[in-house]
N, C-alpha and C positions, 0 to 999 in steps of 0.2 A: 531216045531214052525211054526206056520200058519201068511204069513206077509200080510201085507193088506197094501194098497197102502195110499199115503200120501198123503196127498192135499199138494199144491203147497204153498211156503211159499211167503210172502209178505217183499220183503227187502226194506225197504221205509228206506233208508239214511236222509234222509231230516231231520228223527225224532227224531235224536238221537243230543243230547247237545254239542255241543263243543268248546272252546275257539277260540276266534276270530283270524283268520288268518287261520283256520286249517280245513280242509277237511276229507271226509271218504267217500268210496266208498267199494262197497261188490270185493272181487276180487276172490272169488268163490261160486257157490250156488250150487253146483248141492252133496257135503258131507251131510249127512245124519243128523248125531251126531255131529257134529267136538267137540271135548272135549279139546285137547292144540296143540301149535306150537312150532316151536323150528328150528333155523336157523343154517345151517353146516358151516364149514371154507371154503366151497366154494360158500357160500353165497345161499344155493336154504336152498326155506320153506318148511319145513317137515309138516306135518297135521297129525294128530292123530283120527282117527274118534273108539267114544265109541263100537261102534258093536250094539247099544241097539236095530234098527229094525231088523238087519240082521242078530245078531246072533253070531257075530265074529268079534272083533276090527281088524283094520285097520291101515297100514300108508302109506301115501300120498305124493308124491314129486309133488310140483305145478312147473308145467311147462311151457311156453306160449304156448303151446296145453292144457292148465287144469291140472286135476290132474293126475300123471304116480301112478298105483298104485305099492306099493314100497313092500311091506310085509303086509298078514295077514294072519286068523287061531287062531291069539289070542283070549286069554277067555274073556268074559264078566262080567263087563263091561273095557274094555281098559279105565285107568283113566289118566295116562301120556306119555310123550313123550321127551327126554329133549336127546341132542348131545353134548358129552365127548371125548375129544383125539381121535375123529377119528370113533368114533360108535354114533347109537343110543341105549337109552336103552329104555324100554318100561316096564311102569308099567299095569298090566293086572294079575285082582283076585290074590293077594296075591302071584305074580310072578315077577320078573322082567327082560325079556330078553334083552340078548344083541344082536344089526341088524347093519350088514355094511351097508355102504352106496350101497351095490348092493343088498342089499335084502335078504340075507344071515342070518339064526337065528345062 
């Protein structure tokens, strides 16, 4: 797979609708694909990036450094991502693995 570089996206917050009192702000841009989130019992956001430029989904622990990446090598495209009793499970092509929260398949 031959990747070619991406122009730079344009996150303009400002454009996007929302009921009066409420705010949004981008709190990462540098994920690829991001496809879904999903928050642990110890409160950190998990990121699911589809793999669609690179080849190979992705998950993502956002950290106040950005994002740690957490696991991948998954097949394409990675479609979810969702945290159960202590794992993540990861859906990707017609699989579904299970990942501790240290990264572990």
């Amino acid at each position: 797979m031959v990747q070619t570089a991406q122009p730079k996206r344009n996150y303009r917050t400002e454009t996007i609708k929302l009921p009066q009192g409420y705010k949004i702000e981008a709190v990462e841009t540098n994920i690829t694909t991001p496809i879904g989130l999903t928050i642990t019992d110890r409160n950190e956001l998990i990121i699911a990036d589809a793999g669609i430029i690179s080849g190979r989904g992705k998950i993502y622990r956002l950290t106040t450094n950005g994002p740690q990446l957490l696991a991948d090598g998954f097949n394409t495209p990675l479609t979810g991502v969702t945290f159960y009793k202590g794992y993540l499970y990861v859906a990707h092509r017609s699989v579904i693995t299970r990942v501790s929260l240290d990264g572990k398949k």
